[in-house]
mmCIF file of the N, C-alpha and C atoms, coordinates in Angstrom:
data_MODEL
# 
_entry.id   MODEL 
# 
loop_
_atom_site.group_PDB 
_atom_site.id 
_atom_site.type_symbol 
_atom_site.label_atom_id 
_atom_site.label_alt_id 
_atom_site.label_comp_id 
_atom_site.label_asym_id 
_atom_site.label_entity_id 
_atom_site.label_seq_id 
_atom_site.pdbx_PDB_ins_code 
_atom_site.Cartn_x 
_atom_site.Cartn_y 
_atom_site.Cartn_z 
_atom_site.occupancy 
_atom_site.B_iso_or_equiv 
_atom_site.pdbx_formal_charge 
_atom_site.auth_seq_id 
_atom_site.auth_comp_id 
_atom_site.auth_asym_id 
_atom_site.auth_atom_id 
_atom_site.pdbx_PDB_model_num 
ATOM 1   N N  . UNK A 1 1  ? 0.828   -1.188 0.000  1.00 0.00 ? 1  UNK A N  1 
ATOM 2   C CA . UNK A 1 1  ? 0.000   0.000  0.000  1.00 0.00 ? 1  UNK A CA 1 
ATOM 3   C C  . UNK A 1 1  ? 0.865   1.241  0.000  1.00 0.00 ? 1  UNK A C  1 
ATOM 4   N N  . UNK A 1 2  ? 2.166   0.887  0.832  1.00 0.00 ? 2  UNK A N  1 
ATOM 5   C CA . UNK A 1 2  ? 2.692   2.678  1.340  1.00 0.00 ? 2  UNK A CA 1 
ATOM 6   C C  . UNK A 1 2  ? 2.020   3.413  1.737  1.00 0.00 ? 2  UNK A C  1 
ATOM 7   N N  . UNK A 1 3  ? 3.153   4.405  2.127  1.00 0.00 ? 3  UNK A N  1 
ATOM 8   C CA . UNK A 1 3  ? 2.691   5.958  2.874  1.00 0.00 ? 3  UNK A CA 1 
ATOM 9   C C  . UNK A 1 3  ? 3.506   7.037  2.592  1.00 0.00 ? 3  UNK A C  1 
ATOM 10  N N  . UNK A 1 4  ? 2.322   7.613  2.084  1.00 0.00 ? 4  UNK A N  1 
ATOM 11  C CA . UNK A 1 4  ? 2.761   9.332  1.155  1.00 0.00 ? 4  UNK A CA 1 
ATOM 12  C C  . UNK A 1 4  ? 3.247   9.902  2.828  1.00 0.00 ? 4  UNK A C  1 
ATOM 13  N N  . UNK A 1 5  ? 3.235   9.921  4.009  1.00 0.00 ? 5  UNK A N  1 
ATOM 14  C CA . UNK A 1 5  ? 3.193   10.459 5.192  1.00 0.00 ? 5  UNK A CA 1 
ATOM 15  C C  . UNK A 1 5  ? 5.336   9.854  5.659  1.00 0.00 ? 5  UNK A C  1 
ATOM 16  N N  . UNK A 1 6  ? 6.007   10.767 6.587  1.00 0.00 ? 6  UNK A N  1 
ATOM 17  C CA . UNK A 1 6  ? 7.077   10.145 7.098  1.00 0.00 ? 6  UNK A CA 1 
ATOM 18  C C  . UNK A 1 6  ? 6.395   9.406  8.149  1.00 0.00 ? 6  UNK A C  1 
ATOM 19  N N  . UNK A 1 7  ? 6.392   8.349  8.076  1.00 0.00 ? 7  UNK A N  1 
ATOM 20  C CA . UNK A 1 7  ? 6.626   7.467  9.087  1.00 0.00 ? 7  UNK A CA 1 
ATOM 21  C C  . UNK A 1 7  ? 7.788   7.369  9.276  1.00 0.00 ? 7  UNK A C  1 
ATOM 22  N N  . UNK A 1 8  ? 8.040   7.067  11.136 1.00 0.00 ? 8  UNK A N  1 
ATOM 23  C CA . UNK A 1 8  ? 8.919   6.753  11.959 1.00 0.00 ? 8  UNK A CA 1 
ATOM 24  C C  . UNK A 1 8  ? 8.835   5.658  12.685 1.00 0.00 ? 8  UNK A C  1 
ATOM 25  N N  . UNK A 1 9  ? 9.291   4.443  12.777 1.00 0.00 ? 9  UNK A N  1 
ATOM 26  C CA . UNK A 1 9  ? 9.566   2.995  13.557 1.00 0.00 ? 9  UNK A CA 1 
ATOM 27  C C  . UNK A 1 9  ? 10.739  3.219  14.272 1.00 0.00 ? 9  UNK A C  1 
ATOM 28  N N  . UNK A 1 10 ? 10.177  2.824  15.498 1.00 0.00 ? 10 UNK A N  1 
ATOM 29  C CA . UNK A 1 10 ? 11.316  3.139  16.826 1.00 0.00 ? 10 UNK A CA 1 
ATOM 30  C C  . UNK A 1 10 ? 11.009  1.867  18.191 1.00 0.00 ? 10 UNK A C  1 
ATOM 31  N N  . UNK A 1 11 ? 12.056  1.533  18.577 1.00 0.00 ? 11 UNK A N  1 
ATOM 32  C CA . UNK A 1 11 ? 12.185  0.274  19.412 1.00 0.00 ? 11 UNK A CA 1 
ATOM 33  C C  . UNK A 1 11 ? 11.350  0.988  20.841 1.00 0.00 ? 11 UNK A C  1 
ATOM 34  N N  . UNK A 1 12 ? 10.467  0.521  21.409 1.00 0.00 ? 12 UNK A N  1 
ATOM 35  C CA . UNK A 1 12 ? 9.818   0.968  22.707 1.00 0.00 ? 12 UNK A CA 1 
ATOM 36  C C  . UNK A 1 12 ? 11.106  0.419  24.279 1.00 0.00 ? 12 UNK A C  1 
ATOM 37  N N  . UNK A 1 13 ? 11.022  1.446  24.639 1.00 0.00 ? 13 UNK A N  1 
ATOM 38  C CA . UNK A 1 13 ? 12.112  1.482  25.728 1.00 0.00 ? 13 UNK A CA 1 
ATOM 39  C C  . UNK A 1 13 ? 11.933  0.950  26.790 1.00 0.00 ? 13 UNK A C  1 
ATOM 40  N N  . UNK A 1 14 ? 10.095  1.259  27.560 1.00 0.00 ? 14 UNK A N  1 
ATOM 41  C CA . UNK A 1 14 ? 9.233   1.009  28.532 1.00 0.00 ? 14 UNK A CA 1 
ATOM 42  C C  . UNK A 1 14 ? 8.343   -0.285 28.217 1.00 0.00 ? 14 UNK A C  1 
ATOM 43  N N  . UNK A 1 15 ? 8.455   -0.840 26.969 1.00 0.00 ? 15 UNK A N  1 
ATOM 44  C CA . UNK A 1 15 ? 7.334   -1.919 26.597 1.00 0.00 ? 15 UNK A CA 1 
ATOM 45  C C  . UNK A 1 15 ? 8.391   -2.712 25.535 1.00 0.00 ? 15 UNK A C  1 
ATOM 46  N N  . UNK A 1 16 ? 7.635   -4.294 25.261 1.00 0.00 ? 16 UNK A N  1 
ATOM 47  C CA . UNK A 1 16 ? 8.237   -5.125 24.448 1.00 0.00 ? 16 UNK A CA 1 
ATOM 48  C C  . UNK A 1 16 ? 7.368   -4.808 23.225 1.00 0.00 ? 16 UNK A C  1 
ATOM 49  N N  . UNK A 1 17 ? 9.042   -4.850 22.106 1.00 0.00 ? 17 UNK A N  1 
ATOM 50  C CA . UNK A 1 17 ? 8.509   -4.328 21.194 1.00 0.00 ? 17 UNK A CA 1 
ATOM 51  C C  . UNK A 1 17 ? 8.362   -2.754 20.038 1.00 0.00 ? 17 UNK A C  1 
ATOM 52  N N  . UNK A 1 18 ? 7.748   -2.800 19.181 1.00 0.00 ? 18 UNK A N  1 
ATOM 53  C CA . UNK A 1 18 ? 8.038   -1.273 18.350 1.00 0.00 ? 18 UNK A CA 1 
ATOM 54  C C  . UNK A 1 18 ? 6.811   -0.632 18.189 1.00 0.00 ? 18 UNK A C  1 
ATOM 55  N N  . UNK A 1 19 ? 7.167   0.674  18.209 1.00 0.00 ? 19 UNK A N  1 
ATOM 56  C CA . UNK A 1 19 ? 6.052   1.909  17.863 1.00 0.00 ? 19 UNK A CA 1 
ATOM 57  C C  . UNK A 1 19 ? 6.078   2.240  16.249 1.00 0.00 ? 19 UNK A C  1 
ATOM 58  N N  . UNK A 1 20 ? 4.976   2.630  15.756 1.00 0.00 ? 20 UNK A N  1 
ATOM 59  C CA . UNK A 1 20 ? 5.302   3.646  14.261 1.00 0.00 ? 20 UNK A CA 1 
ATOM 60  C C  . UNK A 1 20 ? 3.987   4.491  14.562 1.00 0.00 ? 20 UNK A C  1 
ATOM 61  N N  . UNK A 1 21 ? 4.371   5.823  13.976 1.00 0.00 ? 21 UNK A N  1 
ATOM 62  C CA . UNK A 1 21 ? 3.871   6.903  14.128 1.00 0.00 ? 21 UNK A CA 1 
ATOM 63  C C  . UNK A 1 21 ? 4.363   7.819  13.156 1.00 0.00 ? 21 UNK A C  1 
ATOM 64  N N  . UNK A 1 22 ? 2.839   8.238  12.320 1.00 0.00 ? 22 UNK A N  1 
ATOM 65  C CA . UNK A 1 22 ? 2.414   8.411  10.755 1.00 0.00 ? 22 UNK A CA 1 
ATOM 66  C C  . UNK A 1 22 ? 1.281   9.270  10.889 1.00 0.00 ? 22 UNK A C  1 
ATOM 67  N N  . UNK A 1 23 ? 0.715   10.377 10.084 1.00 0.00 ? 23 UNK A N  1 
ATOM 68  C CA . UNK A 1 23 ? -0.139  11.350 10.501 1.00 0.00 ? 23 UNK A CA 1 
ATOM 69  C C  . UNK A 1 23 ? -1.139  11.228 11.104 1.00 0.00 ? 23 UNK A C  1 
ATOM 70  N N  . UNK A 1 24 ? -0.483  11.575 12.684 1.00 0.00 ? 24 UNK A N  1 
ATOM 71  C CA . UNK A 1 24 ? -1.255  11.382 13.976 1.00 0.00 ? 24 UNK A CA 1 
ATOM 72  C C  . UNK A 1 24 ? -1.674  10.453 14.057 1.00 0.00 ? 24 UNK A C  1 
ATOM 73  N N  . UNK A 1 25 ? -1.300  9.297  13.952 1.00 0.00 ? 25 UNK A N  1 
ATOM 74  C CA . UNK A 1 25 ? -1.255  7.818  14.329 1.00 0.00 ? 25 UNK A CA 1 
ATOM 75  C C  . UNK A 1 25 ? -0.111  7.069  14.761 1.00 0.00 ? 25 UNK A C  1 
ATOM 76  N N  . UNK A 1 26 ? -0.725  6.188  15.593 1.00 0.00 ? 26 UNK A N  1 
ATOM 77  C CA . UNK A 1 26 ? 0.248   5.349  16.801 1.00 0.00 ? 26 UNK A CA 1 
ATOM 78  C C  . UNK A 1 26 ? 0.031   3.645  16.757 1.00 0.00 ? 26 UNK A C  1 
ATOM 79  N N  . UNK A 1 27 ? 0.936   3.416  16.304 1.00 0.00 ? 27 UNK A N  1 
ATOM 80  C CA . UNK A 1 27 ? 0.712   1.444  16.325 1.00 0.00 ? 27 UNK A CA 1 
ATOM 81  C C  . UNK A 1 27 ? 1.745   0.837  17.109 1.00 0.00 ? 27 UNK A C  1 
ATOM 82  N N  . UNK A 1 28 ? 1.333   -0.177 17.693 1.00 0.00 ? 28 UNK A N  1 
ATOM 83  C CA . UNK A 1 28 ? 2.505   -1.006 17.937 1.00 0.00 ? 28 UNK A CA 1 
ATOM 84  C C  . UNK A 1 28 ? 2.544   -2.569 17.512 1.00 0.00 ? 28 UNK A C  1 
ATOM 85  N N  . UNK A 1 29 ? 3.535   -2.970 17.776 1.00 0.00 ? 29 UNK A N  1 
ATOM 86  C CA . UNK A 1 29 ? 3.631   -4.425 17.410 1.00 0.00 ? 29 UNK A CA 1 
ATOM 87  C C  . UNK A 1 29 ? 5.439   -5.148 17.811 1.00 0.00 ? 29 UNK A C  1 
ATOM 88  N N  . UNK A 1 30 ? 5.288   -6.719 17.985 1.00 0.00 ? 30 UNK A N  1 
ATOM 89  C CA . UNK A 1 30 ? 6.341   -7.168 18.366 1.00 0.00 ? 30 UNK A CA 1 
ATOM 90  C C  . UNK A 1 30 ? 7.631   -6.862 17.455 1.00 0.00 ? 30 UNK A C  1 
ATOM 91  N N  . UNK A 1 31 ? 7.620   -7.080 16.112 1.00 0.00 ? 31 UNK A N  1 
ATOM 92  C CA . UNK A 1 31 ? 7.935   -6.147 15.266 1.00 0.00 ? 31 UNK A CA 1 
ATOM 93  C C  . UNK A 1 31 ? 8.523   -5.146 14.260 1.00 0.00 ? 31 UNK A C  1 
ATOM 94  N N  . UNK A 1 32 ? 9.093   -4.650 13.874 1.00 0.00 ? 32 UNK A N  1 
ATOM 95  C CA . UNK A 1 32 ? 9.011   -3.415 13.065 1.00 0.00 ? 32 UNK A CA 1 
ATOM 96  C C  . UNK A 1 32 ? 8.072   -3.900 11.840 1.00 0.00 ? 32 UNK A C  1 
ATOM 97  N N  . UNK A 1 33 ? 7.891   -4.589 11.408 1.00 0.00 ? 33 UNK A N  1 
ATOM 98  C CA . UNK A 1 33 ? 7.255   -5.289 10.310 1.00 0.00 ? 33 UNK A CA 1 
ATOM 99  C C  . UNK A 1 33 ? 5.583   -5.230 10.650 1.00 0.00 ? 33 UNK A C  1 
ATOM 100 N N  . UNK A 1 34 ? 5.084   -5.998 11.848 1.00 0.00 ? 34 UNK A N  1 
ATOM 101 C CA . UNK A 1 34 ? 3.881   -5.913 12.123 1.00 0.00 ? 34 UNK A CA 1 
ATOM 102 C C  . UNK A 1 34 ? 3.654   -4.464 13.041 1.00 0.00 ? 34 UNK A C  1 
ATOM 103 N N  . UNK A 1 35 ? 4.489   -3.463 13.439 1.00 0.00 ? 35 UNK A N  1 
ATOM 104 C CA . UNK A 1 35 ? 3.941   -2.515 13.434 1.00 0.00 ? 35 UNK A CA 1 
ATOM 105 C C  . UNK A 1 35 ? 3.789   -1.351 12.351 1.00 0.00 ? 35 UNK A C  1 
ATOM 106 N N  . UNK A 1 36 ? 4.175   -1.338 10.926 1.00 0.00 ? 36 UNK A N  1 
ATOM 107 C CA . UNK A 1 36 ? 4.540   -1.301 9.844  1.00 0.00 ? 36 UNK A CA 1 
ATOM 108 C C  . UNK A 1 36 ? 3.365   -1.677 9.236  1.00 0.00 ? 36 UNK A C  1 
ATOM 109 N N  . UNK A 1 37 ? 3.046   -2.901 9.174  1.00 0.00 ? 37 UNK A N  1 
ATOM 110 C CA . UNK A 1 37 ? 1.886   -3.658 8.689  1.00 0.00 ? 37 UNK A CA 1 
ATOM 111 C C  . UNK A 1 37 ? 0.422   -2.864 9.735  1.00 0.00 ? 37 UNK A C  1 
ATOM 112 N N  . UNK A 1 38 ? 0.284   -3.332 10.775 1.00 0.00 ? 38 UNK A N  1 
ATOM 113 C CA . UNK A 1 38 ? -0.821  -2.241 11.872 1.00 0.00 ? 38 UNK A CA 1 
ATOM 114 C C  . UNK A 1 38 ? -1.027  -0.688 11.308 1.00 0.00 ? 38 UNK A C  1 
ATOM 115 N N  . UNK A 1 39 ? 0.038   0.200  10.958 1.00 0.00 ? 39 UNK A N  1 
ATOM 116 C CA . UNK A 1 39 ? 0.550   1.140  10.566 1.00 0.00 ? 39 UNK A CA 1 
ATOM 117 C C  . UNK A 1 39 ? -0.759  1.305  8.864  1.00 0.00 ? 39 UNK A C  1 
ATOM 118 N N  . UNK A 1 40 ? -0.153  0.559  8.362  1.00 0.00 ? 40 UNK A N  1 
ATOM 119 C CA . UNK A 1 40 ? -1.163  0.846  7.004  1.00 0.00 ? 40 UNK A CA 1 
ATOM 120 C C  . UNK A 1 40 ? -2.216  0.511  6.977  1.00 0.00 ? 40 UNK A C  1 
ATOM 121 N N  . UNK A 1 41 ? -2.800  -0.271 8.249  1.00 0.00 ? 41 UNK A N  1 
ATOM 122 C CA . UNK A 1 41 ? -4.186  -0.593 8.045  1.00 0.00 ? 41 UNK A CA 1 
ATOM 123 C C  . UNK A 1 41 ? -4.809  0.268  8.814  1.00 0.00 ? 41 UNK A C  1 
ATOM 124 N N  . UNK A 1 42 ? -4.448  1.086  9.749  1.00 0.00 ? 42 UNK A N  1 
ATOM 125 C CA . UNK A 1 42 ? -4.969  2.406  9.844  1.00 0.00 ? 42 UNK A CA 1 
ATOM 126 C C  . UNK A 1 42 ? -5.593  2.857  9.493  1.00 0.00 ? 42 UNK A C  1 
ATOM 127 N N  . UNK A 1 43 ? -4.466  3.335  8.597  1.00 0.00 ? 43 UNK A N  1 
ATOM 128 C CA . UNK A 1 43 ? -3.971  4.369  7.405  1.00 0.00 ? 43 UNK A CA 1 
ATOM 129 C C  . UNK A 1 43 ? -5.101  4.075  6.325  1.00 0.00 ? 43 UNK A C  1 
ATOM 130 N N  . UNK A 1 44 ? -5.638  2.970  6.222  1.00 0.00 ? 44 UNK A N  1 
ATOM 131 C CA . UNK A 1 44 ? -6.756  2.673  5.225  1.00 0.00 ? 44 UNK A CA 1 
ATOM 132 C C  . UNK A 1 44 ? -8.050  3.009  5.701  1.00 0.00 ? 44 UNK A C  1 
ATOM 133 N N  . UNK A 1 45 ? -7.850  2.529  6.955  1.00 0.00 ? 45 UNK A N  1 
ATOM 134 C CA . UNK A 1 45 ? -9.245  2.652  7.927  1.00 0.00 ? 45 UNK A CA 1 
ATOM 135 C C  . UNK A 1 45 ? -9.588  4.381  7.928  1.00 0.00 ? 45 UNK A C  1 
ATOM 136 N N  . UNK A 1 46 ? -8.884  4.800  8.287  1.00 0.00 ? 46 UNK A N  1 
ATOM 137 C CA . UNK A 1 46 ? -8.841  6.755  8.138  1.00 0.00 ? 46 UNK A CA 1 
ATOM 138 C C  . UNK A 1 46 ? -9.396  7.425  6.877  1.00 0.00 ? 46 UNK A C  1 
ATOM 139 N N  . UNK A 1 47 ? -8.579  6.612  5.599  1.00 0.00 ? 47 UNK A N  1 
ATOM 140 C CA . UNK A 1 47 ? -8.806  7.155  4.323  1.00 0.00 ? 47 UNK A CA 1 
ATOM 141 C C  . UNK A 1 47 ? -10.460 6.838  3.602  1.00 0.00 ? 47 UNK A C  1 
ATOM 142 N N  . UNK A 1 48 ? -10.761 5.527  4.381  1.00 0.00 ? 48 UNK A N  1 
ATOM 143 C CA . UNK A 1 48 ? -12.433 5.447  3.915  1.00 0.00 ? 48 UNK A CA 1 
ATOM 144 C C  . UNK A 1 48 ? -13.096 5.812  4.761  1.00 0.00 ? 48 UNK A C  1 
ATOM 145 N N  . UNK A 1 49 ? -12.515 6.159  5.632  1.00 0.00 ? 49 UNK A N  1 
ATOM 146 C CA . UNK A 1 49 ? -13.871 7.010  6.321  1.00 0.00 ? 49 UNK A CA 1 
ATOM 147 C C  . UNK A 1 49 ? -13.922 8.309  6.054  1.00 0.00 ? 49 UNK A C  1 
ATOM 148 N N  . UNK A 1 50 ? -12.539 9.329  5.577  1.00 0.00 ? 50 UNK A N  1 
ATOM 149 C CA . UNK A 1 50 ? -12.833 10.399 5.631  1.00 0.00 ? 50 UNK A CA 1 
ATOM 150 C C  . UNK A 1 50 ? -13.368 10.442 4.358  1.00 0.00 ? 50 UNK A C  1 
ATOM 151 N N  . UNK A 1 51 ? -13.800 9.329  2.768  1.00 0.00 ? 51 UNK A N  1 
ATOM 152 C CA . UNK A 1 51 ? -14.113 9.456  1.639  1.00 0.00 ? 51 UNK A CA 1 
ATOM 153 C C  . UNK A 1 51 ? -15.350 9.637  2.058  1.00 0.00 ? 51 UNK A C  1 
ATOM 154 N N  . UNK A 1 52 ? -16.787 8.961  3.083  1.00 0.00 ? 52 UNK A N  1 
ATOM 155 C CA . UNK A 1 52 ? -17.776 9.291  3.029  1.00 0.00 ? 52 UNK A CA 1 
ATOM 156 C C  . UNK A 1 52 ? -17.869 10.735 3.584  1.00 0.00 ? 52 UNK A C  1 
# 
């Protein structure tokens, strides 16, 4: 799918596991891949809702 947005994936310091954070959105996952993956399904979820 991608993202026209910078996303940033970063190792969580306080929790097991990674963050990504993409216009004004926050995912996590065990990871960089499945928070990456969490990350674009968002990102989809956002884009059809703001189409209706």
């Amino acid at each position: 799918m991608g993202c026209e947005c910078n996303m940033k994936v970063f190792k969580m310091k306080n929790r097991k596991g990674y963050a990504a954070i993409c216009d004004e959105h926050l995912t996590e996952g065990l990871t960089k891949e499945a928070a990456i993956e969490r990350m674009e399904k968002a990102l989809a979820r956002t884009a059809k809702k703001n189409k209706k």
